[in-house]
The first five atom37 places (N, CA, C, CB, O) and aatype in JSON, in Angstrom:
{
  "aatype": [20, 20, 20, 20, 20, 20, 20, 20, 20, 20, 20, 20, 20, 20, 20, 20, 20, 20, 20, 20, 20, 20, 20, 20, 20, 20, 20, 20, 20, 20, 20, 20, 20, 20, 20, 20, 20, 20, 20, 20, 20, 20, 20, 20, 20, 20, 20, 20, 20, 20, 20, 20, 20, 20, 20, 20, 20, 20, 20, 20, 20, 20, 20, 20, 20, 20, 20, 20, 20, 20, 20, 20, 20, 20, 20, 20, 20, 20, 20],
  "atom_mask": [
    [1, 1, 1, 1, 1],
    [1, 1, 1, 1, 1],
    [1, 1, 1, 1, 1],
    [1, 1, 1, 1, 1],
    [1, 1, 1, 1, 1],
    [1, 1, 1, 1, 1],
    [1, 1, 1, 1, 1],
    [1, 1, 1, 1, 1],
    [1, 1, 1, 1, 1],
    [1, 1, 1, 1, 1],
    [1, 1, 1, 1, 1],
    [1, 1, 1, 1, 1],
    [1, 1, 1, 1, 1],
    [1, 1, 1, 1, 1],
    [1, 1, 1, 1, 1],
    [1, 1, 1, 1, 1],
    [1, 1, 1, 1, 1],
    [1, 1, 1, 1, 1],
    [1, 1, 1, 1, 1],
    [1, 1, 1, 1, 1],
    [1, 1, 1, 1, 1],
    [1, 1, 1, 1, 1],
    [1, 1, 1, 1, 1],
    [1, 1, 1, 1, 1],
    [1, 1, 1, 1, 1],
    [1, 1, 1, 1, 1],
    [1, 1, 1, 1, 1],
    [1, 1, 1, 1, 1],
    [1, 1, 1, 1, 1],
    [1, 1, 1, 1, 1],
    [1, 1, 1, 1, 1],
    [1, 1, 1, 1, 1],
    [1, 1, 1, 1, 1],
    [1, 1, 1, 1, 1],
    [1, 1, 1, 1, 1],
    [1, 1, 1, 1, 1],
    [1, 1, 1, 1, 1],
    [1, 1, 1, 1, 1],
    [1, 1, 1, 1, 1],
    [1, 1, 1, 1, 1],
    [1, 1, 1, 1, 1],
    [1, 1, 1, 1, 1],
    [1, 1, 1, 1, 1],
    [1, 1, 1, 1, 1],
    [1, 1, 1, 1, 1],
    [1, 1, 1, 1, 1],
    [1, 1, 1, 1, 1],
    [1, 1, 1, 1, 1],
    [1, 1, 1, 1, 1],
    [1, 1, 1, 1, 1],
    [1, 1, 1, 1, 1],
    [1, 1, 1, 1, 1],
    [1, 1, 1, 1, 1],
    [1, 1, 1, 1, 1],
    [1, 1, 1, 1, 1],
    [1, 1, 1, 1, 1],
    [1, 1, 1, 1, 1],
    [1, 1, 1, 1, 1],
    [1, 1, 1, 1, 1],
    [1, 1, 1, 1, 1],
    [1, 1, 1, 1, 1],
    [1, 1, 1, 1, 1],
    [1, 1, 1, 1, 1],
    [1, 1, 1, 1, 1],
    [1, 1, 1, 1, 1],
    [1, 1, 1, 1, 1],
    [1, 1, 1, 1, 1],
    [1, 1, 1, 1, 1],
    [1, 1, 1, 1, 1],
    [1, 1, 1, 1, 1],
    [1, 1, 1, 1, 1],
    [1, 1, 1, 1, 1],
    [1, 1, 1, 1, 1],
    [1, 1, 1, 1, 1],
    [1, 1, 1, 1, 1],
    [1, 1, 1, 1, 1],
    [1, 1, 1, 1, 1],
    [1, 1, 1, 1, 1],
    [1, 1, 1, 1, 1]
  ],
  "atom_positions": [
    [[49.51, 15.77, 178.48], [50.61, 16.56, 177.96], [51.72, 16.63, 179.01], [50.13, 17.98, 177.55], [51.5, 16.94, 180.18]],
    [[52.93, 16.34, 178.52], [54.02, 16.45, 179.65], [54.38, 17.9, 180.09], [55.37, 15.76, 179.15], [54.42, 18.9, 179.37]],
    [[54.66, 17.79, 181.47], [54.71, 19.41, 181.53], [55.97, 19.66, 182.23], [53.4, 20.18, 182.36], [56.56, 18.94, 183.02]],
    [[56.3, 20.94, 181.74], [58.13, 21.08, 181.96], [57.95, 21.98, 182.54], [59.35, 21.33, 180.8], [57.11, 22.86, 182.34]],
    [[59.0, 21.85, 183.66], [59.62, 22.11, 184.82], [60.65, 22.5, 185.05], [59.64, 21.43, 185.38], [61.52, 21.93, 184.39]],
    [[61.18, 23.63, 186.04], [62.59, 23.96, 186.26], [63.03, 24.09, 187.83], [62.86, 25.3, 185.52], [62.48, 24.69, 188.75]],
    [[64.38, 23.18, 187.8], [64.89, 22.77, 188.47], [66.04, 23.43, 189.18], [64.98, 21.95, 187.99], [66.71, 23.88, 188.25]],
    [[66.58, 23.72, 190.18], [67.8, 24.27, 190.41], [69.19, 23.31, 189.91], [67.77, 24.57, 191.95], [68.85, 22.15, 190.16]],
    [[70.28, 23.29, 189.46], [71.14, 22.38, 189.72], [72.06, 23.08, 189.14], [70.94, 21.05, 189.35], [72.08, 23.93, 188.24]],
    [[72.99, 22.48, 189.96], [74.4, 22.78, 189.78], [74.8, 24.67, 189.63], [74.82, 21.85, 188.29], [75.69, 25.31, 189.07]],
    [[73.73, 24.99, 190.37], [73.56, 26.27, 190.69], [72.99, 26.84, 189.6], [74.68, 26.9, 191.1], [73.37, 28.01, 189.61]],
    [[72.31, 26.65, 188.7], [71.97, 26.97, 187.4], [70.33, 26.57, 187.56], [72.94, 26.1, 186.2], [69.94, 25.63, 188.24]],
    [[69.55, 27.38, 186.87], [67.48, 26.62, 186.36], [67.73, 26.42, 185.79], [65.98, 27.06, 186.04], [68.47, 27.22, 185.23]],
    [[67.4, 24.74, 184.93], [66.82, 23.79, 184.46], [66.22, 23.4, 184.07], [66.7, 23.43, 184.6], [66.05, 22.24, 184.43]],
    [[65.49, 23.85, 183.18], [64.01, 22.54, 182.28], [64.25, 21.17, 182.4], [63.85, 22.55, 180.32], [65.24, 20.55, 182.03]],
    [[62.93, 20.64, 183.16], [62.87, 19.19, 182.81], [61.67, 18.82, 183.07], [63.8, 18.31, 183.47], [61.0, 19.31, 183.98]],
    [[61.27, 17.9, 182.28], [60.02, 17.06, 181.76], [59.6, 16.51, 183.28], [60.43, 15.65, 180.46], [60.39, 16.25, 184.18]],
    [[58.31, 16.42, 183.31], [57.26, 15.73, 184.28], [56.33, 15.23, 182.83], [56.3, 17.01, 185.68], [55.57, 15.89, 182.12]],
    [[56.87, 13.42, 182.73], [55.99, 12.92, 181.78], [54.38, 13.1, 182.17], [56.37, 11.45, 181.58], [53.83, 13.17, 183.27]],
    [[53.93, 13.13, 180.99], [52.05, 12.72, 181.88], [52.01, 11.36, 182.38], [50.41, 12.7, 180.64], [51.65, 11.2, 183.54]],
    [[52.41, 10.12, 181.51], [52.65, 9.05, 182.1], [53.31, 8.8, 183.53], [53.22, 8.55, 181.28], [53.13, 7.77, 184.18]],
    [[54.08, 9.86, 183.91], [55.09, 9.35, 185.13], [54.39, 9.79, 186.52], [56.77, 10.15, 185.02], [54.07, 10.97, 186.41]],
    [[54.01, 9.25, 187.82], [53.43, 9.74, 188.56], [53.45, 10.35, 189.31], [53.15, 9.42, 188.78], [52.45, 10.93, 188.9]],
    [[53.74, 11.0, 190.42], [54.23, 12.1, 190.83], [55.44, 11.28, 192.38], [52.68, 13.32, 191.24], [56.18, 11.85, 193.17]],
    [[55.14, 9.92, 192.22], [56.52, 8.76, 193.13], [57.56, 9.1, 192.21], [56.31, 6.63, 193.17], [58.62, 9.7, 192.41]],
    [[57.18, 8.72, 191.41], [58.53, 8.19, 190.27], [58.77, 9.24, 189.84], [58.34, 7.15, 188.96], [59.92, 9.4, 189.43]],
    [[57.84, 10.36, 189.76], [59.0, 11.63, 188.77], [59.8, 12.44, 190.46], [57.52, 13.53, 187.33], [60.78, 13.19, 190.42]],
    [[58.99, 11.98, 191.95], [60.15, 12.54, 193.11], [61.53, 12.04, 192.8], [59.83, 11.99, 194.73], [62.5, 12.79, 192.69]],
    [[61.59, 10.49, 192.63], [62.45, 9.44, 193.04], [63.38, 9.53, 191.61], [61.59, 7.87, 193.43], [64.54, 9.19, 191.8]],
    [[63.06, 9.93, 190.25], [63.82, 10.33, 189.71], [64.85, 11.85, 190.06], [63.12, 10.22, 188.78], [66.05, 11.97, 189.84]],
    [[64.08, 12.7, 190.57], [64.41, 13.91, 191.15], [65.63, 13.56, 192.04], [63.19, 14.53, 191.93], [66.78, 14.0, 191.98]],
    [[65.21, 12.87, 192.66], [66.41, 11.92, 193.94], [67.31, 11.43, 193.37], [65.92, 10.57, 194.82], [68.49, 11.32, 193.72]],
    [[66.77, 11.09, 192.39], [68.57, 10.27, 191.35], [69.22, 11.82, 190.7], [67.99, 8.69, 189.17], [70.4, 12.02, 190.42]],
    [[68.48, 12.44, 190.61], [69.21, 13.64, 190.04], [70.1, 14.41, 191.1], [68.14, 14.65, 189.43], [71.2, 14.88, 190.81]],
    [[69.74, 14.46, 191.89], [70.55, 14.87, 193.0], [71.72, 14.56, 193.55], [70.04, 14.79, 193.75], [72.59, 15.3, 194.0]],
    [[71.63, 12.89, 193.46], [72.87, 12.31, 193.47], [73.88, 12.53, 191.88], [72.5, 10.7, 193.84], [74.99, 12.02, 192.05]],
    [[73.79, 12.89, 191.03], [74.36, 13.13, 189.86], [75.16, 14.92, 189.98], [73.02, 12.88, 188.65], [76.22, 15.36, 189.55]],
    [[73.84, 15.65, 190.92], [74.57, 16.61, 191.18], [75.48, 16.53, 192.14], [73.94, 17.46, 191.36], [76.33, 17.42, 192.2]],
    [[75.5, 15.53, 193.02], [76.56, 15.59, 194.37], [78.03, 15.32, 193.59], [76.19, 14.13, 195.77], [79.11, 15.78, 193.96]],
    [[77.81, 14.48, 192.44], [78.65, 13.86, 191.47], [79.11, 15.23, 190.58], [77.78, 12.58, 190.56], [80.13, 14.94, 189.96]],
    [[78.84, 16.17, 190.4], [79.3, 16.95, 189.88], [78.98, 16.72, 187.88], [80.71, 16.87, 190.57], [79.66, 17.17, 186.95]],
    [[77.91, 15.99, 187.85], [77.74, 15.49, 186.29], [77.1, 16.35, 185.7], [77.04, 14.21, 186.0], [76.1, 16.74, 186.32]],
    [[77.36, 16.96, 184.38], [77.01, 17.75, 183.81], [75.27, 17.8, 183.47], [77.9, 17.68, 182.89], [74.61, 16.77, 183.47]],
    [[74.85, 18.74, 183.27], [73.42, 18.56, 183.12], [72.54, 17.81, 182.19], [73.05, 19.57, 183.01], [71.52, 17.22, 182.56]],
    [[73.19, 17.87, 180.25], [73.12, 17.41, 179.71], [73.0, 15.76, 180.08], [73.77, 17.98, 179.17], [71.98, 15.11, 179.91]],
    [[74.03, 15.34, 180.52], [74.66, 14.19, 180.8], [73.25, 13.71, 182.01], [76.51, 14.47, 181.42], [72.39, 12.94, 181.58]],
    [[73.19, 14.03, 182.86], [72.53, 13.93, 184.63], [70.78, 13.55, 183.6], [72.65, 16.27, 186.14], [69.95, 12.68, 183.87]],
    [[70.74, 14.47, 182.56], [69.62, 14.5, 181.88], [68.72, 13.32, 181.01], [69.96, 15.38, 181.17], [67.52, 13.17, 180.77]],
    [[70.18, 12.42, 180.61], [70.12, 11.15, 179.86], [70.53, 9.97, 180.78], [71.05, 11.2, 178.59], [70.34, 8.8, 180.45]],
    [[71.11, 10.35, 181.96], [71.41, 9.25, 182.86], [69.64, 9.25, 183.73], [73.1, 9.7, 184.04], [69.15, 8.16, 184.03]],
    [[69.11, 10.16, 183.93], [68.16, 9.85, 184.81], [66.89, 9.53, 183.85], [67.97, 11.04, 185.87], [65.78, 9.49, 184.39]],
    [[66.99, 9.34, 182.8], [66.01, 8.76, 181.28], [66.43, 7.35, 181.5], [66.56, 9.43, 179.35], [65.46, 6.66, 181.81]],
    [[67.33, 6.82, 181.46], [68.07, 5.78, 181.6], [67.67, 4.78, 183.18], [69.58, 6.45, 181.5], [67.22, 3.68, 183.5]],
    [[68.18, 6.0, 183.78], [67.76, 5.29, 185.24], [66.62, 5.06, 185.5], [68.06, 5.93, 186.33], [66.37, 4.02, 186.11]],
    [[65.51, 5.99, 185.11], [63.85, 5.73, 185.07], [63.15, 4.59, 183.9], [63.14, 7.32, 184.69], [61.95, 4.31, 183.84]],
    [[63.91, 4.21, 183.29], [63.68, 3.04, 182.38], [64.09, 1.65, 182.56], [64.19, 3.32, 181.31], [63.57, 0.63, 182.11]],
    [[65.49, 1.85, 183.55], [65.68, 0.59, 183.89], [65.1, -0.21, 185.04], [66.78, 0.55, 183.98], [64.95, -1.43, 185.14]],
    [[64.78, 0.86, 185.96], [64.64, 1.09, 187.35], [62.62, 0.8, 187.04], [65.45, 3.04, 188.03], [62.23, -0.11, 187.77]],
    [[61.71, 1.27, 186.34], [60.51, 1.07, 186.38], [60.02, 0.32, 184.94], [59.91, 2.39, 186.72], [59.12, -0.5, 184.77]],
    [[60.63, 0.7, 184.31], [60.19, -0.45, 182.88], [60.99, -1.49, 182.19], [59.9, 0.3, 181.65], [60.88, -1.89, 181.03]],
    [[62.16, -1.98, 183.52], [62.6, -2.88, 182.83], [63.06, -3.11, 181.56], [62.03, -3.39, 182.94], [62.9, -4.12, 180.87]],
    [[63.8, -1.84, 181.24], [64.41, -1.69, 180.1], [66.39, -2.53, 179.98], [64.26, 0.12, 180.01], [67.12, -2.58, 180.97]],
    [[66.69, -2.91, 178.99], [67.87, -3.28, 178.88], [69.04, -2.53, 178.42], [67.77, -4.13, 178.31], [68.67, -1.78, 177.52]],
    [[70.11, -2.44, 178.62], [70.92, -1.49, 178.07], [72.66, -2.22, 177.82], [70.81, -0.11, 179.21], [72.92, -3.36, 178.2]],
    [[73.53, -1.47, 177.24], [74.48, -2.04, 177.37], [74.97, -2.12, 178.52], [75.15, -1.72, 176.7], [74.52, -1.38, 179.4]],
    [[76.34, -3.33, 178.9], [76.92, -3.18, 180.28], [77.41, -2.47, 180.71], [77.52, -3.72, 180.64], [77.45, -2.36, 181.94]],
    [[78.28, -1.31, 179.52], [78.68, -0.24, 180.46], [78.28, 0.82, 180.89], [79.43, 0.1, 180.26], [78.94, 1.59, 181.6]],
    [[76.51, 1.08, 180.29], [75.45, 1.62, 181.0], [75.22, 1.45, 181.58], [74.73, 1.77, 180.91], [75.38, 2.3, 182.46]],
    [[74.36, -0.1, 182.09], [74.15, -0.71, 183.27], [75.24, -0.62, 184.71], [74.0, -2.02, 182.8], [74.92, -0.67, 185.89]],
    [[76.49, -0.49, 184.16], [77.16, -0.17, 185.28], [77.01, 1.33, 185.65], [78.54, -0.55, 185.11], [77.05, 1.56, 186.85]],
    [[76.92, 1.88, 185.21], [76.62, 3.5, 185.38], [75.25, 3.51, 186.82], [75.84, 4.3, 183.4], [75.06, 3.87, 187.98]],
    [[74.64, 2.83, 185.68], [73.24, 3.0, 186.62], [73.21, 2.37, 188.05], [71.98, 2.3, 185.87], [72.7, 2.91, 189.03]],
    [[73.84, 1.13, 188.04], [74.55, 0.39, 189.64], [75.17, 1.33, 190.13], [75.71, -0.92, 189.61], [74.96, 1.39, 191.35]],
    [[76.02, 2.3, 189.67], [77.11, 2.57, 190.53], [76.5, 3.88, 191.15], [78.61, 2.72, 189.74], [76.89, 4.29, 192.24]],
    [[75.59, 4.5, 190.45], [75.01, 5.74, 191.02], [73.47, 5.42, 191.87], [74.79, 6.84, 189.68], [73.21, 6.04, 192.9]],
    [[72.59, 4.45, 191.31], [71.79, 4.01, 192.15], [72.09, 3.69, 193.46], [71.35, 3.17, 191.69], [71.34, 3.81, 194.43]],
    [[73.35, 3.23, 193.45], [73.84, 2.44, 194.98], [73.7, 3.83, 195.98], [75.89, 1.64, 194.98], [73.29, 3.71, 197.13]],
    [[74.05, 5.02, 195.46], [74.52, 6.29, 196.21], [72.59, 6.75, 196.77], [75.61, 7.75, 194.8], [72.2, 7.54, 197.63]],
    [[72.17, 6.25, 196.26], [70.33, 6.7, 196.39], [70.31, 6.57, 197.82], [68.92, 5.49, 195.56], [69.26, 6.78, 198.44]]
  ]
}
């Protein structure tokens, strides 16, 4: 069962998912991409579907459009 979690950001708590599938590397290292989204000032909603995104492209080799994929380059690079 995935178990939800709250987060500080953007000065605000947060719910967010710890898949059961995801292991406790990959749900830090997503955490780490979230951080950089907060340095970015990106809304939570938003930070919320970019780091779904980023954990799909980044570990399951998922495909997306290019101007997603640039999203995900341009904020990964900041990791």
């Amino acid at each position: 069962m995935d178990e939800e979690l709250t987060i500080n950001y953007l000065n605000k708590n947060e719910k967010i998912l710890k898949y059961n599938c995801e292991s406790n590397k990959r749900y830090s290292d997503r955490l780490s991409f979230i951080k950089v989204l907060e340095k970015e000032k990106i809304k939570w909603k938003d930070a919320q579907k970019l780091s779904k995104i980023w954990y799909n492209i980044k570990f399951n080799k998922c495909k997306y459009l290019p101007q997603i994929y640039k999203q995900f380059v341009f904020y990964n690079s900041k990791l």
